[in-house]
MDAnalysis code that builds the backbone (N, CA, C; Angstrom):
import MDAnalysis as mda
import numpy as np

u = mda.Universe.empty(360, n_residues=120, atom_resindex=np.repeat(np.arange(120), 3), trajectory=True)
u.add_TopologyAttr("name", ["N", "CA", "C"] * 120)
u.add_TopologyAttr("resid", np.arange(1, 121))
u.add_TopologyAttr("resname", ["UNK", "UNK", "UNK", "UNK", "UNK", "UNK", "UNK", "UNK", "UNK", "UNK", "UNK", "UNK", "UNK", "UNK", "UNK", "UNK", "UNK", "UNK", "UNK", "UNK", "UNK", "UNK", "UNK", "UNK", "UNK", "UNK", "UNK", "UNK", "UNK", "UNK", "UNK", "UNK", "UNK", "UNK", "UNK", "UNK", "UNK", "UNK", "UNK", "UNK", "UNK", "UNK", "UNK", "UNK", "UNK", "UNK", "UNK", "UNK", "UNK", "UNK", "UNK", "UNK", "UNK", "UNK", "UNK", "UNK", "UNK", "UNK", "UNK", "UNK", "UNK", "UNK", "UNK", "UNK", "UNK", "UNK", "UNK", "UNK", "UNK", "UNK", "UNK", "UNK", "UNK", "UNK", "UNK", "UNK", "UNK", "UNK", "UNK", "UNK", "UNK", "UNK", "UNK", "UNK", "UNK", "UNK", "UNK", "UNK", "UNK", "UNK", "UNK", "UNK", "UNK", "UNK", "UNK", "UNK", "UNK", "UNK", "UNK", "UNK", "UNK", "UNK", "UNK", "UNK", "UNK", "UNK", "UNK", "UNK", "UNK", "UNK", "UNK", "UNK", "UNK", "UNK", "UNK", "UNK", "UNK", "UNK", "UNK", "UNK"])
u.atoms.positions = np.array([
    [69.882, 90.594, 116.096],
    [69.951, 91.773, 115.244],
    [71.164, 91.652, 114.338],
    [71.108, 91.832, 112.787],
    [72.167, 91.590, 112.385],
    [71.946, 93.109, 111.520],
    [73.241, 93.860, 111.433],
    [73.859, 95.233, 110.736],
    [74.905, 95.239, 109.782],
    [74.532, 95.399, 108.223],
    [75.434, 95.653, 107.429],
    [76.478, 97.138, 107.687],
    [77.436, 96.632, 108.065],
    [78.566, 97.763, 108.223],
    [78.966, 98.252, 106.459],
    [79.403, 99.597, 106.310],
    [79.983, 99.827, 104.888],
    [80.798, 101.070, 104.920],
    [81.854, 100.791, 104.075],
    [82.828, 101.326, 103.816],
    [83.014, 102.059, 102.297],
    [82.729, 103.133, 102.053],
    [82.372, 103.299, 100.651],
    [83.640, 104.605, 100.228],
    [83.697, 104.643, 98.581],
    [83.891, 105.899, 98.309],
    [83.101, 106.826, 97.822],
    [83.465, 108.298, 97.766],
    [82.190, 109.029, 97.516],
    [82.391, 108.958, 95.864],
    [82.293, 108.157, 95.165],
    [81.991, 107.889, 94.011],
    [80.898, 106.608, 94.275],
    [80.852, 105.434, 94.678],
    [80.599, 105.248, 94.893],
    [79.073, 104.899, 94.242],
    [78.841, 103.762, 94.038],
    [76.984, 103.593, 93.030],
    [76.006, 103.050, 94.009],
    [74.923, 102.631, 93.772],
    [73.987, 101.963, 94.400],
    [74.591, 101.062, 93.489],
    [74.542, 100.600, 92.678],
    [74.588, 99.131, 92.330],
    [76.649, 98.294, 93.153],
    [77.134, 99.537, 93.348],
    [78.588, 98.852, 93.910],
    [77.873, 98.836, 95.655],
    [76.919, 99.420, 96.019],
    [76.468, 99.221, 97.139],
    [75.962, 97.910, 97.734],
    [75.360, 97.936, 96.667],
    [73.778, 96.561, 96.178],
    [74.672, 95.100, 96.398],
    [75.960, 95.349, 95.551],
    [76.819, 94.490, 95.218],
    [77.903, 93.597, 96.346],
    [78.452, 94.825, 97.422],
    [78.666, 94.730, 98.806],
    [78.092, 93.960, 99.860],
    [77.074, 94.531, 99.193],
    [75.977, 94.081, 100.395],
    [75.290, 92.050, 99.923],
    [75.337, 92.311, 99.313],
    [75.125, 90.974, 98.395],
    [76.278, 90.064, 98.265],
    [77.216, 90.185, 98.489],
    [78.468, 89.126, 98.504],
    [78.729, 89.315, 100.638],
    [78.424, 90.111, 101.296],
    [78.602, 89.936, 102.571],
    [77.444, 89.077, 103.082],
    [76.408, 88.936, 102.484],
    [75.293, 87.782, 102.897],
    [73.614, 88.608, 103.084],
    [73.463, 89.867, 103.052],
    [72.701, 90.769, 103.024],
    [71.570, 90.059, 104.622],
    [70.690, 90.142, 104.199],
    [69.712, 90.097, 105.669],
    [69.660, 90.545, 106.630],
    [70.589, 91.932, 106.538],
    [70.265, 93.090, 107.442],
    [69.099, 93.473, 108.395],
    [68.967, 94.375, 109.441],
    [68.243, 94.673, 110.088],
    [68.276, 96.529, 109.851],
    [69.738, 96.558, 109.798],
    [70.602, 98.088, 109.580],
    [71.319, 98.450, 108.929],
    [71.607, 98.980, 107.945],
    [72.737, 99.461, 107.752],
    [73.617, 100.913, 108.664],
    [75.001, 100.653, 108.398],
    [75.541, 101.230, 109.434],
    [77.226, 101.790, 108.805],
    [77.437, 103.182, 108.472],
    [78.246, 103.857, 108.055],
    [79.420, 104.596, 108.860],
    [80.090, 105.216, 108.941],
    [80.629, 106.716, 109.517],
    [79.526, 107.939, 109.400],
    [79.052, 108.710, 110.553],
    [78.041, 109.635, 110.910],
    [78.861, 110.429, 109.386],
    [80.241, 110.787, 108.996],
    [79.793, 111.675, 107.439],
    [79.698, 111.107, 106.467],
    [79.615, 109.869, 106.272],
    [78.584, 109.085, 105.328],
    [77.294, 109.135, 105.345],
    [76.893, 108.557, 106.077],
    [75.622, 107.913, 106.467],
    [74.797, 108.764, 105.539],
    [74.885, 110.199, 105.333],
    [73.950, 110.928, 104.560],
    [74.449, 111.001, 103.099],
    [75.368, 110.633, 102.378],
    [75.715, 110.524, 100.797],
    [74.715, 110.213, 100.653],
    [74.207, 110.310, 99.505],
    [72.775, 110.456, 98.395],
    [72.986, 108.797, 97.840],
    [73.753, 108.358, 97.621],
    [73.311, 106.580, 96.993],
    [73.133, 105.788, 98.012],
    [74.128, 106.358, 99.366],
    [73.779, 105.220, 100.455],
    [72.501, 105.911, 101.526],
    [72.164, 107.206, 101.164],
    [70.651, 106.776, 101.884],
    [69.509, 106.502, 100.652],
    [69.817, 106.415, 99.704],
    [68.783, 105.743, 98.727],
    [69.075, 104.450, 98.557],
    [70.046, 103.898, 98.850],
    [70.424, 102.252, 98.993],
    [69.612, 102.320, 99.949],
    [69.905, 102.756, 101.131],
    [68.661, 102.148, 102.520],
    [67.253, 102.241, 102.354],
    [67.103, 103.295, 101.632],
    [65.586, 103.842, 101.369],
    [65.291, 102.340, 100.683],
    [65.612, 102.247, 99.293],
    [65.147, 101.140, 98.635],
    [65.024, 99.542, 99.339],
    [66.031, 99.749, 100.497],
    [66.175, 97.865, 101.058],
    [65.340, 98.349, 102.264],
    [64.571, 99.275, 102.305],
    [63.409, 99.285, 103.495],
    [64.362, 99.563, 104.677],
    [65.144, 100.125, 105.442],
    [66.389, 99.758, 106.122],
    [66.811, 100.555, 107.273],
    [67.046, 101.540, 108.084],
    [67.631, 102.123, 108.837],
    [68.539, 102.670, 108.785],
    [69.611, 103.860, 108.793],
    [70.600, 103.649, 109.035],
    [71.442, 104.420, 110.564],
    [72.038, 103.792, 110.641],
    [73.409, 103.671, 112.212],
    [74.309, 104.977, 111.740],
    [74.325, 105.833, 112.080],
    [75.759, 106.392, 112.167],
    [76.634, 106.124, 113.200],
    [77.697, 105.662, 112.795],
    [78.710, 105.141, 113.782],
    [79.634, 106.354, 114.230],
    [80.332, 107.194, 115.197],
    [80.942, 108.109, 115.292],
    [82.359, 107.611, 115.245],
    [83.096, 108.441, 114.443],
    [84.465, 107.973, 114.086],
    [85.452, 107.364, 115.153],
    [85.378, 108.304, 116.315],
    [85.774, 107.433, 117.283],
    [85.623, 106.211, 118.123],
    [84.087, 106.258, 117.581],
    [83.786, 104.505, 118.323],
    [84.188, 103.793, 117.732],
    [85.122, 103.783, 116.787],
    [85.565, 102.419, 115.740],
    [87.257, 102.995, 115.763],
    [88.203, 103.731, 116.013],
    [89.366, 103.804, 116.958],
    [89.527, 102.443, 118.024],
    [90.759, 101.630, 117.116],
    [90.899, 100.291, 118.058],
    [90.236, 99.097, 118.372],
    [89.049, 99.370, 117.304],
    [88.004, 97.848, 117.140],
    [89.320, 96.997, 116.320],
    [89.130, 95.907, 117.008],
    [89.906, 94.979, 116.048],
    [89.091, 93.871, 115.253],
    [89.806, 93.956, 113.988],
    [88.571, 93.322, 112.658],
    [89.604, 92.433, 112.460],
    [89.308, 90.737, 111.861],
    [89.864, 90.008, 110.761],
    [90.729, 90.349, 109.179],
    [89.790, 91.798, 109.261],
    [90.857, 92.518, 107.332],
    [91.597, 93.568, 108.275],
    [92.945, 93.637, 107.663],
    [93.619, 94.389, 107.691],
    [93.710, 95.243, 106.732],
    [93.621, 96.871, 106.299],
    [93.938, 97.417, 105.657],
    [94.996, 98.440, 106.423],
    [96.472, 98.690, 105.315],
    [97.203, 99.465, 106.438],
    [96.804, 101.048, 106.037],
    [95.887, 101.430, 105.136],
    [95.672, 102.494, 104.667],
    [94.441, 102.977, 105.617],
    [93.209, 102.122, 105.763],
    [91.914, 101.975, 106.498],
    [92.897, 102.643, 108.002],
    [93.977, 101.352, 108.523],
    [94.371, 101.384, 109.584],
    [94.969, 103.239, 110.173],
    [95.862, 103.519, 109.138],
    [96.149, 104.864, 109.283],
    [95.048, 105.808, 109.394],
    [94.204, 105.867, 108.629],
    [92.783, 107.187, 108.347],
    [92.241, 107.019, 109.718],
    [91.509, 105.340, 109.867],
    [90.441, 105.582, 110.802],
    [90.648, 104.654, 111.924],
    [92.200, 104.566, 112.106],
    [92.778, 103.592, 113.505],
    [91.678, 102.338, 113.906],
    [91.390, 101.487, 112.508],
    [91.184, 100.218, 112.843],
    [91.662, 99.766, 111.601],
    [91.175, 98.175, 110.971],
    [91.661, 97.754, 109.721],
    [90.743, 97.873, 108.688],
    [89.345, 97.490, 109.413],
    [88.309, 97.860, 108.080],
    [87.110, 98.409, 109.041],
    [87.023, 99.021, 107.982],
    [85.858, 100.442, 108.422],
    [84.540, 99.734, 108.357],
    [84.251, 98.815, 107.283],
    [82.657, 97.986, 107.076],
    [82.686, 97.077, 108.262],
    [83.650, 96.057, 108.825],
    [83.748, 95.354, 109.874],
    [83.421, 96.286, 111.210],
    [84.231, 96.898, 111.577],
    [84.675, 97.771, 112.578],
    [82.541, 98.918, 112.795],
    [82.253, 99.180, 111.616],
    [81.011, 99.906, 112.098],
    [80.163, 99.079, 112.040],
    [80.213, 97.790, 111.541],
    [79.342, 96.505, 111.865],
    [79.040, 96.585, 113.197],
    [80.257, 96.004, 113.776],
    [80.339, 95.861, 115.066],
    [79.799, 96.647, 116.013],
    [80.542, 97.431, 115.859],
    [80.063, 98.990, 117.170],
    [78.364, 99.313, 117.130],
    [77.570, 99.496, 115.608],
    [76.297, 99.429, 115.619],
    [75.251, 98.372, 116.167],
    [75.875, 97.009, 115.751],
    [75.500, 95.664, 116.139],
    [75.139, 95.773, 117.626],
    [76.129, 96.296, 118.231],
    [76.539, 96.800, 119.652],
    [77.187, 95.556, 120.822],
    [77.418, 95.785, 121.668],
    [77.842, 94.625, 122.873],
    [77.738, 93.039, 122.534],
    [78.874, 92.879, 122.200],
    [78.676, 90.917, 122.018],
    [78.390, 90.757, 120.471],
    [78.502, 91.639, 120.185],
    [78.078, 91.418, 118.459],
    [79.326, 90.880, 117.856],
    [79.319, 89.755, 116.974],
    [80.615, 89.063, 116.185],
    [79.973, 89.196, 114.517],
    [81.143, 89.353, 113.774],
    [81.182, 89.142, 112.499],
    [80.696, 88.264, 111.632],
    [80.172, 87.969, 110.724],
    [79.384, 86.497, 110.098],
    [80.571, 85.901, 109.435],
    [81.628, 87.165, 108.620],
    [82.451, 86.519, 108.049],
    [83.474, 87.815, 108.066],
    [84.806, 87.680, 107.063],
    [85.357, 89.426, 106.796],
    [84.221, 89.922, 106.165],
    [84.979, 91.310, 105.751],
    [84.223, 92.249, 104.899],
    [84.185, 91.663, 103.032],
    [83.189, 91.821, 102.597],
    [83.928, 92.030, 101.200],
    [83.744, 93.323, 100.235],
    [84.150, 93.214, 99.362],
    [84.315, 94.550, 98.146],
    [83.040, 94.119, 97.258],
    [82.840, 95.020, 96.725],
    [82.449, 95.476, 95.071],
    [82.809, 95.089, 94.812],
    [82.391, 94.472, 93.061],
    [83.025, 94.170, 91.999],
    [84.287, 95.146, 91.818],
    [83.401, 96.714, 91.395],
    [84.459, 97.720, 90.729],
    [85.322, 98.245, 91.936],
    [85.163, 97.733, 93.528],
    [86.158, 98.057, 94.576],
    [85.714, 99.137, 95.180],
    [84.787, 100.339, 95.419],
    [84.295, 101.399, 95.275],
    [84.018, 100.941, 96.894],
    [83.297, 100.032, 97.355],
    [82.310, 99.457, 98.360],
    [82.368, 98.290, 99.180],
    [82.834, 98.464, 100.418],
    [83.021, 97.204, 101.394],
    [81.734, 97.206, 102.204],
    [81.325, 95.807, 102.365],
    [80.198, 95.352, 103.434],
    [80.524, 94.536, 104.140],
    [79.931, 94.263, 105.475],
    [80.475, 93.312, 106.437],
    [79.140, 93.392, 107.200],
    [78.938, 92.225, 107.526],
    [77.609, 91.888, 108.360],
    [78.034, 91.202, 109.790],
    [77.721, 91.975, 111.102],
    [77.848, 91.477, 112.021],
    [76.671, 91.760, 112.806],
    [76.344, 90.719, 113.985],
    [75.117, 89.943, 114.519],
    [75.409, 89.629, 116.218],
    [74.564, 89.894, 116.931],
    [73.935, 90.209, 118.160],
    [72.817, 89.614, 118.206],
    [72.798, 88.528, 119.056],
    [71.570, 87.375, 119.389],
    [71.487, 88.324, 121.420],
    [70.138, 88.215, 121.532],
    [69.803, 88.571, 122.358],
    [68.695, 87.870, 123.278],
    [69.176, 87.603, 124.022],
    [68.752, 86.460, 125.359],
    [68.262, 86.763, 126.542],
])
């Protein structure tokens, strides 16, 4: 199972979504937000359009995930380093690892991170 994690602002486009998701390696199964994301209007019409699911991650299940990006701003708000890594993970669920870091948007608006759970 592999889950695009994302980190957005509420400005935020479908195409800085599209864009996220497309430089993290896309081939999702899920996408997977913060439960007061998950419902913004571009990122459930981003999912709508990529056929997709989405995860709400609860803010506290991502408290103390440790990710590869450090942000010390991410780190302060939502006590990990990146929020797209970090709800990767936790959605992915048990044993799930990262494909790579997160990356941005072009215009910066939008982080994606794809992490993956093989199941045996």
């Amino acid at each position: 199972m592999r889950v695009a994690g994302f980190g957005f602002r509420s400005v935020t486009s479908m195409a800085a979504l599209k864009d996220a998701y497309a430089r993290a390696g896309g081939g999702a199964d899920a996408l997977a937000t913060l439960e007061g994301k998950a419902a913004a209007p571009e990122f459930a019409a981003f999912a709508a359009r990529e056929g997709l699911p989405i995860v709400a991650v609860a803010r506290e299940a991502i408290i103390g995930i440790a990710t590869p990006t450090r942000s010390e701003k991410v780190l302060d708000r939502f006590g990990t380093g990146s929020l797209a890594e970090a709800v990767a993970l936790v959605a992915a669920g048990p044993g799930a690892r990262l494909t790579g870091p997160r990356m941005k948007s072009e215009d910066g608006t939008a982080t994606a991170a794809i992490a993956e759970r093989t199941t045996g």
